[in-house]
N, CA and C atoms as an extended XYZ file, in Angstrom:
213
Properties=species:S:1:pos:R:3:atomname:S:1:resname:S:1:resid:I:1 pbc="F F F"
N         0.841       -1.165        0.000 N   UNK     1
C         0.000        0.000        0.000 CA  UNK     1
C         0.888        1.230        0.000 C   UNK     1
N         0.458        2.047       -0.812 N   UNK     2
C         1.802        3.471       -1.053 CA  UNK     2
C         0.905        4.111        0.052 C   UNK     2
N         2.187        5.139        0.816 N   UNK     3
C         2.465        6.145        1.847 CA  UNK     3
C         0.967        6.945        1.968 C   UNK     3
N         0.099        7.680        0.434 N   UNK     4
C        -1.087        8.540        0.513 CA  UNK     4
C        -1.622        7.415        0.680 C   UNK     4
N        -2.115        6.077        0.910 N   UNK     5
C        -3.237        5.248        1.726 CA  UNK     5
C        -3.264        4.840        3.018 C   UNK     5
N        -2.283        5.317        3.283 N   UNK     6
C        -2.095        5.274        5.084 CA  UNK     6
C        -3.068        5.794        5.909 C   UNK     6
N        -3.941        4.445        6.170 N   UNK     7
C        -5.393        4.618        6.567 CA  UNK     7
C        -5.337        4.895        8.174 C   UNK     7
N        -5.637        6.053        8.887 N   UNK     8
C        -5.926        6.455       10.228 CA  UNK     8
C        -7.641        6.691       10.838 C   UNK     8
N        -8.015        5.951       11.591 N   UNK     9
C        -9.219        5.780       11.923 CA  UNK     9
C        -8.859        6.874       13.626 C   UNK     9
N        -9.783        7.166       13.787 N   UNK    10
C       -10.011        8.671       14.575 CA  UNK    10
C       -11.903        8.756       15.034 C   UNK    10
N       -11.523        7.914       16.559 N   UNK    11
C       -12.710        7.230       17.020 CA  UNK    11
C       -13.446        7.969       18.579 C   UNK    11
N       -14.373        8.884       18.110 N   UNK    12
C       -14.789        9.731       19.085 CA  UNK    12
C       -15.305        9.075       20.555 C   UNK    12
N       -15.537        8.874       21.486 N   UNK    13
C       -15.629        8.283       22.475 CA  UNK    13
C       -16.879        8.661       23.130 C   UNK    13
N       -17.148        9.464       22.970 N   UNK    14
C       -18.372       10.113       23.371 CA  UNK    14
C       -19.997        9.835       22.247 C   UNK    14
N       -19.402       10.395       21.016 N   UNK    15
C       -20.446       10.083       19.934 CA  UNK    15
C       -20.588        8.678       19.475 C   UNK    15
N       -19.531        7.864       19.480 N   UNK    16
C       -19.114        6.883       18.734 CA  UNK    16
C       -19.237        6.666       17.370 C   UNK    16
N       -19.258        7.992       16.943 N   UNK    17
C       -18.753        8.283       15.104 CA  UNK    17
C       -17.333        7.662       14.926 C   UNK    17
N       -16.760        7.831       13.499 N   UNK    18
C       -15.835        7.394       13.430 CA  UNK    18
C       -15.447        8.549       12.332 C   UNK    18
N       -14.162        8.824       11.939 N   UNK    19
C       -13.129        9.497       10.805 CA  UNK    19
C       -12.323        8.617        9.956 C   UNK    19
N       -12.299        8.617        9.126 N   UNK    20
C       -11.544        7.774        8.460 CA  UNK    20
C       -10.587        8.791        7.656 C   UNK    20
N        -9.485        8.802        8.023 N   UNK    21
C        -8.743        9.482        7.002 CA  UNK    21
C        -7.370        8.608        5.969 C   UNK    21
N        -7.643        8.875        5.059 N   UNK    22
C        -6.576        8.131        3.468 CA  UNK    22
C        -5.869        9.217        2.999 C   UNK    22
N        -4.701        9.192        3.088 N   UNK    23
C        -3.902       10.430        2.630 CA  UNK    23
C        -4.162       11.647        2.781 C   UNK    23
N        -4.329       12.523        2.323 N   UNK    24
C        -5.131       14.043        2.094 CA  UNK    24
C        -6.331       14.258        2.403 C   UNK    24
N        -7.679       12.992        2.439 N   UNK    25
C        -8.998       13.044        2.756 CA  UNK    25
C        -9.246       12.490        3.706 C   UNK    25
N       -10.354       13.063        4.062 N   UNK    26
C       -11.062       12.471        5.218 CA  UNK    26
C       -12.494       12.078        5.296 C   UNK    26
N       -12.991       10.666        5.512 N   UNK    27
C       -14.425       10.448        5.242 CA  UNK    27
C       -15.372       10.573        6.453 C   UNK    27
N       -16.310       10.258        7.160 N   UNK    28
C       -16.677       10.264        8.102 CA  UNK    28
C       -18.030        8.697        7.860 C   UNK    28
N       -17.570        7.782        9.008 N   UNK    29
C       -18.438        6.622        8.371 CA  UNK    29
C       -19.517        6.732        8.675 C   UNK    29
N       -20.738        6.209        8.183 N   UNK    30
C       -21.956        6.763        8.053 CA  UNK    30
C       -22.820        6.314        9.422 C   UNK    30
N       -22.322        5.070       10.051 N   UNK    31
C       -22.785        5.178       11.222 CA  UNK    31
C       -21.938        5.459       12.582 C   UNK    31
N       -22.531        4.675       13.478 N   UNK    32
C       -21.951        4.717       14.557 CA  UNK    32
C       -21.739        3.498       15.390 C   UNK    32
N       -20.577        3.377       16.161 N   UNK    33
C       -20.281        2.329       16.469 CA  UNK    33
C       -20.075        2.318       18.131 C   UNK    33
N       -20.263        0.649       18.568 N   UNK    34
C       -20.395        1.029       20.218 CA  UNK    34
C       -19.281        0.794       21.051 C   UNK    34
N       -17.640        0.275       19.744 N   UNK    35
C       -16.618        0.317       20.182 CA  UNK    35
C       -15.833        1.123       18.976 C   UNK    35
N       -14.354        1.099       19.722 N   UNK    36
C       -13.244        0.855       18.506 CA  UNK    36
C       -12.692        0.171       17.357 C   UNK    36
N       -13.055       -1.096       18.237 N   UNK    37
C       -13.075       -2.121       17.611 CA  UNK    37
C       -13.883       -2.990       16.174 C   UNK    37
N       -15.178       -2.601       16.121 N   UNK    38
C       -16.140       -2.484       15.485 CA  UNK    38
C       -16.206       -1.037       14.303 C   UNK    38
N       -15.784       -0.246       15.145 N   UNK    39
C       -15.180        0.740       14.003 CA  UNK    39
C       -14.057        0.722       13.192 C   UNK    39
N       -13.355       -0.125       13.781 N   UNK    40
C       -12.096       -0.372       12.725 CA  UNK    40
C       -12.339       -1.021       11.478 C   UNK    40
N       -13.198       -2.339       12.109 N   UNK    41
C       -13.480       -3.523       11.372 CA  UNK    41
C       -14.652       -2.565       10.012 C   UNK    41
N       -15.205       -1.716       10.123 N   UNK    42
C       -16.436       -0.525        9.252 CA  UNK    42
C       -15.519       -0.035        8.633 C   UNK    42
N       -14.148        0.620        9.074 N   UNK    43
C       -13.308        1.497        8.297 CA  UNK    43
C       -12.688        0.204        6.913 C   UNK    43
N       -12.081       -0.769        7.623 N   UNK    44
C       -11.616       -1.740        6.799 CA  UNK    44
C       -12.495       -1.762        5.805 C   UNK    44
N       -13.493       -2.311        5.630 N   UNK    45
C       -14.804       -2.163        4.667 CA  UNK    45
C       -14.817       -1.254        4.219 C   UNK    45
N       -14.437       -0.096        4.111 N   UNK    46
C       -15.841        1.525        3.797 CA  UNK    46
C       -14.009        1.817        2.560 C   UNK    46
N       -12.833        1.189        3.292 N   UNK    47
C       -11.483        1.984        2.505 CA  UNK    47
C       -11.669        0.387        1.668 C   UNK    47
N       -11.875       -0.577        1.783 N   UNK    48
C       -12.149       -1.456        0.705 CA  UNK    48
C       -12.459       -1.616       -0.521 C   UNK    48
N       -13.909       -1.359        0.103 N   UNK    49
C       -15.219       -1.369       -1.259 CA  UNK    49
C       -15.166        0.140       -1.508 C   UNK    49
N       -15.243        0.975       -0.777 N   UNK    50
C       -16.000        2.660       -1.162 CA  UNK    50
C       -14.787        3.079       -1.981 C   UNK    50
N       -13.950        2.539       -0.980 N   UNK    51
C       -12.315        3.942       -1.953 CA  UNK    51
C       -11.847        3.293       -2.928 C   UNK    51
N       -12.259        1.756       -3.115 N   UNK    52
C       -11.519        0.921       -4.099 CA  UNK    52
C       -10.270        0.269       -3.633 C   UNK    52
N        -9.731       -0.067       -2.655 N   UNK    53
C        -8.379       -0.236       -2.186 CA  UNK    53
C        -8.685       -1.884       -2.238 C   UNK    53
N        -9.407       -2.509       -2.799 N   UNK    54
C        -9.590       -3.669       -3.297 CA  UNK    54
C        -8.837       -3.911       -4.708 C   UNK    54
N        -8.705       -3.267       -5.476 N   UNK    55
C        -8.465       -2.854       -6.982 CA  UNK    55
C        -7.309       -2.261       -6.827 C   UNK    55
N        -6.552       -1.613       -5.878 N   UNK    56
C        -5.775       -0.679       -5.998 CA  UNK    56
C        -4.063       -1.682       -5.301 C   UNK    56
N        -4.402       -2.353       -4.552 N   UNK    57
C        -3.553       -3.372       -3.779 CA  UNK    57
C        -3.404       -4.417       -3.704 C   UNK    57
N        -2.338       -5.393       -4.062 N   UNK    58
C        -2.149       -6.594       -4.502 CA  UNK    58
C        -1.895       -7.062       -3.316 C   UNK    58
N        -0.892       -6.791       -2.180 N   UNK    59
C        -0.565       -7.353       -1.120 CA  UNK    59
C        -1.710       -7.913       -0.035 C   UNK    59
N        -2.785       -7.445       -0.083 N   UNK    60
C        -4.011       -7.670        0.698 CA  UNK    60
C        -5.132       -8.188       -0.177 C   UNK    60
N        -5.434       -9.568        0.640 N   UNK    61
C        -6.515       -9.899       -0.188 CA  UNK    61
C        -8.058       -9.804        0.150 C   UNK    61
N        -7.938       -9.382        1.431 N   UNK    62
C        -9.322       -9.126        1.652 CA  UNK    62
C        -9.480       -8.057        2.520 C   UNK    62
N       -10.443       -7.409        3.095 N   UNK    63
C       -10.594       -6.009        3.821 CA  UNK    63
C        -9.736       -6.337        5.342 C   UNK    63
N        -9.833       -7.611        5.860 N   UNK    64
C        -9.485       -7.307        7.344 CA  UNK    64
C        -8.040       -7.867        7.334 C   UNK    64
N        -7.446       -7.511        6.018 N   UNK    65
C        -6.034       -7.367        6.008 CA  UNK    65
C        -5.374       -5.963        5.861 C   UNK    65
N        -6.362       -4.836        5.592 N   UNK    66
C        -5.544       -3.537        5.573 CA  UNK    66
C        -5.556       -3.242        6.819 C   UNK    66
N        -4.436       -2.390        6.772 N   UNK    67
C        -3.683       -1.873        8.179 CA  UNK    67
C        -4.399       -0.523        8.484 C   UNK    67
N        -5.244       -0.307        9.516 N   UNK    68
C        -5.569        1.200       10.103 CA  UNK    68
C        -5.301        1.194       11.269 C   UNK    68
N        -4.338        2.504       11.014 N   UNK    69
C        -3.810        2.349       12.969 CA  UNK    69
C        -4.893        3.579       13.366 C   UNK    69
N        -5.491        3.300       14.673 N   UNK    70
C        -6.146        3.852       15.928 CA  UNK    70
C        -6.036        4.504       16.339 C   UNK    70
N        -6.263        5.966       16.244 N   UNK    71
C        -5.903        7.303       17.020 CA  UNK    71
C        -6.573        7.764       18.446 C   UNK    71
């Protein structure tokens, strides 16, 4: 995965929204979640299928192999 997909998940504690940020952008996932954990596993999915990082990365073959580190 090149350096601009360096996926950072950014997990409010209070709301239990989530941020997803991929290089330069930032998404916000559409629901809400009642951990971190569960939000990670949504981000994996949402930078998968939504951003294409299925198509875009050979080293990973399925979503709960990309790396999002936890802010």
């Amino acid at each position: 995965m090149r350096s601009e997909e360096n996926l950072q998940l950014h997990f409010d504690l209070l709301s239990h929204r989530a941020l997803l940020s991929c290089g330069d952008r930032d998404y916000v996932l559409p629901d809400s979640y009642p951990t971190k954990e569960m939000a990670r596993l949504a981000a994996q999915k949402f930078a998968w299928e939504t951003l294409g990082l299925k198509d875009r990365t050979r080293e990973f073959t399925q979503a709960s192999d990309l790396p999002v580190w936890l802010r």
